[in-house]
N, C-alpha and C positions, 0 to 999 in steps of 0.2 A: 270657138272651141273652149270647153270649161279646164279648170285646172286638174282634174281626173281625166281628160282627155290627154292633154297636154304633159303630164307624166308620161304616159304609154307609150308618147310618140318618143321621149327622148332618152338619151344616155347619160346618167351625170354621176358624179359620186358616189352619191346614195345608190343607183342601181347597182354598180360596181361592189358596195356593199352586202347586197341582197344577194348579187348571183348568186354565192354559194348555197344559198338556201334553195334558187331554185333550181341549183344541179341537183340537192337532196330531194324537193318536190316530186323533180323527173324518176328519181331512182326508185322512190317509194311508190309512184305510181306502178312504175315495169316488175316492182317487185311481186306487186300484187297481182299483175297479169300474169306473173308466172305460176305466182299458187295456185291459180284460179284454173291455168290452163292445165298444171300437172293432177288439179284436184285433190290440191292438198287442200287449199281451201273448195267448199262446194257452192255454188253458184245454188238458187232459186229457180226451179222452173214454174211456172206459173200453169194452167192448166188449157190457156187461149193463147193464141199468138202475140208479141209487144214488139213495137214498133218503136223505138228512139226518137226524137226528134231535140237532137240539141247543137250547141256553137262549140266552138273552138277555144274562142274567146267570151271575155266576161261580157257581159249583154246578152240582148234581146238578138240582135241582129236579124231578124226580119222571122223568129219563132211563130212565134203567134199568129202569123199569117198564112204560112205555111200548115199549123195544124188547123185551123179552119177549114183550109183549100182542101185537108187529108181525110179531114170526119165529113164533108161534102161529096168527096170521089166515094171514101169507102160506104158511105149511107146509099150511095147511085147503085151499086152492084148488091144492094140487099144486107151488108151487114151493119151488125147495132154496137161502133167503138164506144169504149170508158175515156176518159182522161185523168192521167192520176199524175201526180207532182209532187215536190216537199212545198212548193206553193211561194215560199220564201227562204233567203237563206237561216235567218234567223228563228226560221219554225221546227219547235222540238216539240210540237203537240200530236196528240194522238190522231187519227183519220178521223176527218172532218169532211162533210161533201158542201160545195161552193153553187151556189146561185146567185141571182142577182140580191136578192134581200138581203145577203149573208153581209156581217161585218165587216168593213176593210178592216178595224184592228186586228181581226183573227186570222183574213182568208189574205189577204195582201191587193195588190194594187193587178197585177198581171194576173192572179186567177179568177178575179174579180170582172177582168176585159176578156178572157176566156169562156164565163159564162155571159155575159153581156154577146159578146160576138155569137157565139154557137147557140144562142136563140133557144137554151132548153134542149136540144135536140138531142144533148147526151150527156152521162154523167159524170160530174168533176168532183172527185176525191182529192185531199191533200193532207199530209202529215210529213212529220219527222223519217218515218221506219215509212221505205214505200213497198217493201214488202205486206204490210202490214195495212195498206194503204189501196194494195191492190184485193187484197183478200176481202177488204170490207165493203170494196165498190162491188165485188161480185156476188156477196152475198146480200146488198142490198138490190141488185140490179142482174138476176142470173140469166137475161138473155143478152146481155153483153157478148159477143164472142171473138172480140179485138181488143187489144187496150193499146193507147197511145202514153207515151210519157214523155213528157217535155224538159225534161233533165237526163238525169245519171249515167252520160256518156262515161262516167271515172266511176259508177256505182256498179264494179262487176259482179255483185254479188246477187242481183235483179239479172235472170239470165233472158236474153234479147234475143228473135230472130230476124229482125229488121233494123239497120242504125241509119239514120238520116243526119246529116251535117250540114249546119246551115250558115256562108259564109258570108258574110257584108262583102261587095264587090268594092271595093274602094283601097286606095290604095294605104290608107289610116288602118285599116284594119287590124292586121298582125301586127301594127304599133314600132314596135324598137325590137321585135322579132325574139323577143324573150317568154319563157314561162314565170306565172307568179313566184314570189312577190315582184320579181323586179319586171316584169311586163303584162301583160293582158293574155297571154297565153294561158289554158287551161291544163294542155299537153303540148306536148310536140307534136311539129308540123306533118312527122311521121306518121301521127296517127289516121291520117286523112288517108292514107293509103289502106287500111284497114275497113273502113265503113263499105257500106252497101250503094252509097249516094252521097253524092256534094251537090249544094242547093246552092246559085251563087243568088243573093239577094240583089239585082243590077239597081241602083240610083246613081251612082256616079261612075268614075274614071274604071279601067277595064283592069284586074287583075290576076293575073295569071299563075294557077297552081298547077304546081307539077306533081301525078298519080303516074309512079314508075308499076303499078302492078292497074292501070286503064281502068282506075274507078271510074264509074261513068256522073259525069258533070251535068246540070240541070240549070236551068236559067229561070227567076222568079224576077219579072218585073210590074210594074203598075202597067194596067190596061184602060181604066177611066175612072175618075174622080164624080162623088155628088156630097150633098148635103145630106144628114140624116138626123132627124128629129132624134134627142135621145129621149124623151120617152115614150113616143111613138115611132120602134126604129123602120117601120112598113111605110112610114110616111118619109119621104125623100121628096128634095129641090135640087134644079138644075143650079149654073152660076149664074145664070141672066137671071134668075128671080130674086139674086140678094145682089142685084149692080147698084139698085138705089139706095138701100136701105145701110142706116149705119149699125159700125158690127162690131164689138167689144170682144175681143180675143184675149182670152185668159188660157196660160199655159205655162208649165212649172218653167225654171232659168235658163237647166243646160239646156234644153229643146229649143227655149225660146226665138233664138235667131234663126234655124231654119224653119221652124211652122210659120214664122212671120213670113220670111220671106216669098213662102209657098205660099201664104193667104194675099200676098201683094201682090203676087205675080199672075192671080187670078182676077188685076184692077177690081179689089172692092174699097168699100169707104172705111177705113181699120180704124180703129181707136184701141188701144194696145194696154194692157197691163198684165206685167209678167208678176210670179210670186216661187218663192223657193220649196225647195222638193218638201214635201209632207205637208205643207201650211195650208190649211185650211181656211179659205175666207169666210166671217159670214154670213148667215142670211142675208141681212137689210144690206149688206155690199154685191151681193147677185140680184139686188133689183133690177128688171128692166125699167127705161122710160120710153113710151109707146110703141112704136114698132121696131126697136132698136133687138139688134139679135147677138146671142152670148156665144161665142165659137168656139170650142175645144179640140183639142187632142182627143183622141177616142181613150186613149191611156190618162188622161188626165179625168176626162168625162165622165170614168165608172165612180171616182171620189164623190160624186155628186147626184147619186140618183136619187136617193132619199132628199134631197133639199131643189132638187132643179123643178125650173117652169116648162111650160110649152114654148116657150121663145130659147132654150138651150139645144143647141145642135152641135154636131161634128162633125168633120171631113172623115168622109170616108173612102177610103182607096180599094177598088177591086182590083186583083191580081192576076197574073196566067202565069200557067208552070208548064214547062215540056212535058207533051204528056208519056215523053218517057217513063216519068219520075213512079207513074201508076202502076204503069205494065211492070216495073222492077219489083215495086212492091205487092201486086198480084201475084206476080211468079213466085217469091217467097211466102205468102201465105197459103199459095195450093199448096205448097208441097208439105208447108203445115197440116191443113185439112185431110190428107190423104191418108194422116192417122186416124183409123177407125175410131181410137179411143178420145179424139177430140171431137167426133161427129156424135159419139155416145153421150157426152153431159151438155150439148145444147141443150135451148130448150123452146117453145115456143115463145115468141114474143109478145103473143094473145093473154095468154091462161098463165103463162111461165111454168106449163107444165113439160114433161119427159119427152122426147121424140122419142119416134122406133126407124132405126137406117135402113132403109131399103136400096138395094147394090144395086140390082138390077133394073130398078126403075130410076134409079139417081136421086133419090127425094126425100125426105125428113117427114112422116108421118106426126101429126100429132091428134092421139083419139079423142080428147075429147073436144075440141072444134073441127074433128072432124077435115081436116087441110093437109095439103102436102106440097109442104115447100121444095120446090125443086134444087138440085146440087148442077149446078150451068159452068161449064170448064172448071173443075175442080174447087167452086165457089157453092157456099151453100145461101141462096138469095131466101132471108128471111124476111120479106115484105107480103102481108096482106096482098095486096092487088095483084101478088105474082102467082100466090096458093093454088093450087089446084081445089076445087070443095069434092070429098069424095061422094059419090054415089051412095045411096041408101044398101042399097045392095053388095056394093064393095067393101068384101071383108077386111080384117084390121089385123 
């Protein structure tokens, strides 16, 4: 446990000092909820449906994985999510979109593993203003017609109609059970009664939350482990193919005791060197010597795609989620869809030309490729292979 760990967990002086500030946190936050709710202040509506996907607490707590598992499910039923963020805390720059080429100085370290992970498949905007943020991904990218953001559970001003909560199951988690400064709390514990879904991230001991208004709770655990080339990430290894070979495992400090632990418990042949958060090794110290292999973190491995060999890999974990967690989030975006006037500014995902709605056949015309995407339980599936191609003869 690092000493940023070991804070959150305890009660000492200093925190004693701080509560008051975050009884004022707390107040300021509900104060806001109320402008927002009486519409004294106005909320942003955006013109697609957004999805939430954030912690409670400070960290990652298993985000990341979860929105993968979410632009995977919603890409299956035909639609084309954005992913928008401030990217970092310290990021007051304007909308920026994130790939894998893109800077760490600029995009950060986690929007970086978000393009890395999502394979390209959709696109990552970040800035300061994520109003601002959302606007630019759509108008670079107008057959988007979901957006995912993996922040602003306290950003009322970005109006939502999906909020997902993602909980570390561990009983470290809510720390010393305080909001900042003086604990890891982002709000109160109240607020989890509010959301649409609690995601418990399962790795360790079993912790039990109580939802007096029957939020419904979801379970995200590891399903199996491989190896994955990072710069061929199509190319994966089982554990029996790295049992002989010796394996140089670089990975930032706090992480370092459990990713070791987890690469030992897979008996390989470890040679270990840990380095602290942001330091970058370099080059001629990421030399392999013959068949010796570099092991990372997938969070630590995006640092290093412009300087890594073929001999650099990462563990990678795939995951399962109750497929509850889907059907919640379908149901709230049909009832999204069911607004004429958001079936009206799709667009095709071909041409990124105009649809024409047809009601009575259920299906998204688009004339000039000549296709009609069908609307399937109140879903409009924008996938090529699902089109219908119209008849020569069938008028438009």
């Amino acid at each position: 446990m690092n000493w940023s760990d070991l804070y959150w967990q305890r009660i000492t002086p200093l925190h004693v000092i701080l509560w008051p500030l975050s009884l004022f946190f707390i107040a300021i936050i509900a104060l806001k909820q109320l402008l927002y709710r009486r519409n004294i202040l106005r909320s942003v509506r955006l013109p697609i449906p957004v999805i939430i996907v954030d912690s409670i607490t400070v960290g990652d707590s298993g985000k990341t994985s979860l929105i993968i598992w979410l632009i995977n499910s919603l890409k299956l039923y035909g639609l084309h999510p954005g992913i928008i963020s401030q990217g970092f805390s310290e990021n007051y720059g304007p909308p920026l979109p994130v790939t894998t080429s893109s800077k760490l100085s600029e995009v950060g370290s986690k929007s970086l593993l978000l393009a890395y992970q999502s394979k390209g498949t959709c696109p990552i905007w970040i800035g300061y203003d994520r109003i601002k943020v959302a606007q630019a991904l759509l108008a670079a990218h107008p057959e988007c017609n979901v957006l995912i953001c993996d922040d602003a559970l306290l950003d009322f001003r970005l109006h939502r109609d999906v909020e997902i909560v993602v909980v570390d199951n561990s009983k470290h988690n809510f720390g010393n059970g305080l909001v900042l400064p003086a604990g890891p709390l982002r709000d109160s514990l109240s607020r989890l009664n509010k959301v649409d879904g609690i995601v418990m991230n399962e790795k360790s001991s079993k912790l039990v939350i109580d939802t007096k208004n029957h939020v419904r709770t979801f379970h995200m655990k590891p399903e199996s482990e491989c190896f994955v080339n990072l710069l061929d990430p199509d190319k994966r290894s089982t554990t029996a193919a790295f049992k002989d070979k010796p394996i140089h495992v670089i990975t930032d400090f706090s992480h370092a005791q459990s990713f070791l632990e987890q690469v030992r418990y897979l008996k390989l042949n470890v040679k270990s060197h840990t380095y602290l958060d942001n330091f970058q090794f370099p080059k001629e110290q990421l030399q392999t010597q013959g068949d010796e292999i570099i092991l990372m973190r997938e969070e630590d491995a995006v640092k290093y795609l412009k300087s890594a060999s073929e001999q650099f890999w990462v563990l990678h974990e795939e995951i399962a989620i109750d497929i509850g967690l889907r059907e919640v989030i379908l149901k709230k975006l049909r009832e999204k869809f069911m607004d004429p006037k958001l079936l009206d500014i799709l667009v095709c995902p071909l041409c990124k030309g105009p649809l024409v709605y047809k009601k009575s056949e259920q299906e998204l015309i688009c004339k000039a490729d000549r296709l009609a995407y069908p609307i399937r339980d109140g879903i409009p599936v924008m996938l090529e292979e699902e089109a219908r191609e119209l008849p020569a003869e069938e008028e438009v």
